[in-house]
N, C-alpha and C positions, 0 to 999 in steps of 0.2 A: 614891335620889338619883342613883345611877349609871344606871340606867336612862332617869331623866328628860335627864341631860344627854346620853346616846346620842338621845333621841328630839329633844330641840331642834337639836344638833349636823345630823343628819339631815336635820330640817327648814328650818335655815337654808340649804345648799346646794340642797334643793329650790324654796327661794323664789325661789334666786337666777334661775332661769330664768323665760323670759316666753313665751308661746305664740308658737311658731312654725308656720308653712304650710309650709315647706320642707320636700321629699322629697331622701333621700339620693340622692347622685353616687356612679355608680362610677366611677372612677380609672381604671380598666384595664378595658378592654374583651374582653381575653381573648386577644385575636388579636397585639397587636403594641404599638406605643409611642404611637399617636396621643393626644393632649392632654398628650403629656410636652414641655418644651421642647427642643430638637437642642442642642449635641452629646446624644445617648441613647448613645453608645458601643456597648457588648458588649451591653447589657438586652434580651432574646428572651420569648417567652414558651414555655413546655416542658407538657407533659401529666403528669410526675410528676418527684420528686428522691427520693433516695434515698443513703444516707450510705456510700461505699465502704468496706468492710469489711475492703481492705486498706490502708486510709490513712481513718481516718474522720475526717481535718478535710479530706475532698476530698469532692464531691458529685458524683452520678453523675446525669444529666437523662438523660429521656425525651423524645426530640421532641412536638411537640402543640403541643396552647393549652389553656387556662388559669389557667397558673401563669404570674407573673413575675420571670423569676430573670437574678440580675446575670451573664450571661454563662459559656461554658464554661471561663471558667479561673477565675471566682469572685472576679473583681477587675475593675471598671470604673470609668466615670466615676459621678455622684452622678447622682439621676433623680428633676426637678424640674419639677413639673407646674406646665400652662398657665394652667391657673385658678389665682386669688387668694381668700383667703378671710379672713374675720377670725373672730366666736364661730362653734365647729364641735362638731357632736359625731363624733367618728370611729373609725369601725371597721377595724380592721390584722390580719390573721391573718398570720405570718410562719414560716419553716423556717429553721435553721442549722444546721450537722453542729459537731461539736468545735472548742472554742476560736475560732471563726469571731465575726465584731463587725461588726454595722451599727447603723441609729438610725432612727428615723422622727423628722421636724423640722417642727415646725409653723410655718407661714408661714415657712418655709426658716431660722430660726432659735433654736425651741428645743429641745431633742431628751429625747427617749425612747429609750435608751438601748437595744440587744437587743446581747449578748455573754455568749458563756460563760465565764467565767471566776470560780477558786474565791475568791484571792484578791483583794479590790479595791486598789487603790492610793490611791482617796479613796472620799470618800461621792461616788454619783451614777455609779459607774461600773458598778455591779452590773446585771445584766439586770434594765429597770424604771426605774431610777435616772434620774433627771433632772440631766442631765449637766452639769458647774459652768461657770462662764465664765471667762475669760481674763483672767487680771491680770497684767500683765507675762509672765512666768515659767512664773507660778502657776497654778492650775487650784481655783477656789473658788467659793464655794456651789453647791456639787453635793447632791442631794437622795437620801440612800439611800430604796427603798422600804421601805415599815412591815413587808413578811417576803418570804420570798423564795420567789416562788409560780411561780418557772418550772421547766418540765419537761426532763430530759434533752435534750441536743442530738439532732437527728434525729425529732423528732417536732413537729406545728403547734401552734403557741401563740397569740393575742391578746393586741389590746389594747382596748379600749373608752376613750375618753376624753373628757372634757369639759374645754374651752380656751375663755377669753376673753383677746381680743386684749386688747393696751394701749389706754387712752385719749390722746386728744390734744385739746387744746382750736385754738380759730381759729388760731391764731398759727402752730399745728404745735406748739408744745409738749406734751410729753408729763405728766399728771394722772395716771394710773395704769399700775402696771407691769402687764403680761401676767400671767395664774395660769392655771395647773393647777388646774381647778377638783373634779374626780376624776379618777383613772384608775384601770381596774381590767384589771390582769393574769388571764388564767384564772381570770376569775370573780371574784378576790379585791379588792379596796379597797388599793391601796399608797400611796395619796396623795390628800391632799385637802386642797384650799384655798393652795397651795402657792402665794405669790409670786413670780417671778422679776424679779429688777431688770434684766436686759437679757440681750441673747442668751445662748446658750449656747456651747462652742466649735466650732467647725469649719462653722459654716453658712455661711449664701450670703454674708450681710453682719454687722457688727458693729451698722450701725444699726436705730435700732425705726422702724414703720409702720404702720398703722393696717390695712393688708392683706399680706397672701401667701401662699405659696405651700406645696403640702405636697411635702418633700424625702423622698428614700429614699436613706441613705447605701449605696455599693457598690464604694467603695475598700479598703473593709479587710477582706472575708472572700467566701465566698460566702455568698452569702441569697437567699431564693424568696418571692414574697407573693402573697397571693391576697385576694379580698370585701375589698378598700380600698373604705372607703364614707364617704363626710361630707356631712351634713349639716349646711346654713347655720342658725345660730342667733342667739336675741338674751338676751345676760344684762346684769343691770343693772352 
């Protein structure tokens, strides 16, 4: 019986997708910030990172191209691309040295949480974690992930993800919330099926829309990302 209901569980997230034509978008072209919207602040792109050994929450860059990493002092503004998107599947390989915190945010407001830290302070803050929203104060419905599949700071990690936007009917009213339809951290399944009822904190806006944009947070640490790919998709 457990068997069966891993194979129907399985099965129903794979129904949920409908045949797409769409070829994935790279993000970052390797050389510099084009398709990001301006301000872009301190964001470069560099040829390697590497964790300084005698301070290893600082990151040491290698001039070049192909990586893109939030500036040399590991603190800039947020880097918010031009294109809009709404069902995506997306692919995020990312780097942080010690205790360093960024996010990846889908249509600029729900986040995917990447920090190291041992302790969390709520669910959803853990690296993985789908980060809570803002209630007055308070910081709620945050989504821990189902285990904790990230590696040592200072080495590349991913994300793989599958996102359907919110629904909206004529009016603009909104019919359904946004989900986290899977994600999988280095290979592993952390979540799936996940509802969100409305942003999460710190994105572009508090309100929903039927498209936008993909954020990379780069105010709180340093961090480097590389093969940003998404693919437009259509889930029921």
């Amino acid at each position: 019986m457990i068997y069966k209901t891993k194979f129907f569980a399985a099965a129903a997230t794979l129904l949920c997708l409908i045949q797409t034509t769409s070829t994935a978008k790279e993000l970052f072209n390797g050389k510099d910030v084009t398709g990001w919207r301006k301000p872009t602040g301190e964001w470069m792109s560099a040829k390697d990172v590497a964790m300084d050994l005698s301070d290893p929450e600082k990151m040491i860059i290698t001039p070049g191209e192909g990586l893109l990493v939030n500036g040399a002092q590991g603190k800039t503004v947020n880097l918010v691309s031009t294109s809009e998107f709404a069902d995506v599947e997306a692919h995020v390989e990312f780097w942080f040295p010690k205790n360093s915190n960024s996010g990846v945010y889908l249509m600029g407001r729900y986040e995917i949480q990447i920090y190291d830290v041992e302790k969390p302070n709520y669910p959803g803050q853990e690296c993985g974690g789908i980060y809570g929203r803002a209630v007055g104060d308070d910081t709620v419905e945050g989504h821990s992930p189902r285990m904790n599949a990230s590696k040592p700071p200072g080495q590349w990690q991913s994300f793989d993800i599958t996102f359907r936007a919110p629904r909206f009917d004529a009016d603009g009213k909104k019919i359904a919330n946004a989900k986290m339809v899977k994600v999988v951290h280095n290979g592993k399944v952390i979540h799936e099926n996940v509802e969100l009822n409305g942003p999460t904190r710190s994105g572009i806006a508090t309100n929903e829309k039927p498209t936008g944009p993909i954020m990379l947070q780069g105010n709180h640490g340093p961090v480097a990302f590389r093969n940003l790919r998404i693919k437009t998709i259509e889930l029921k």
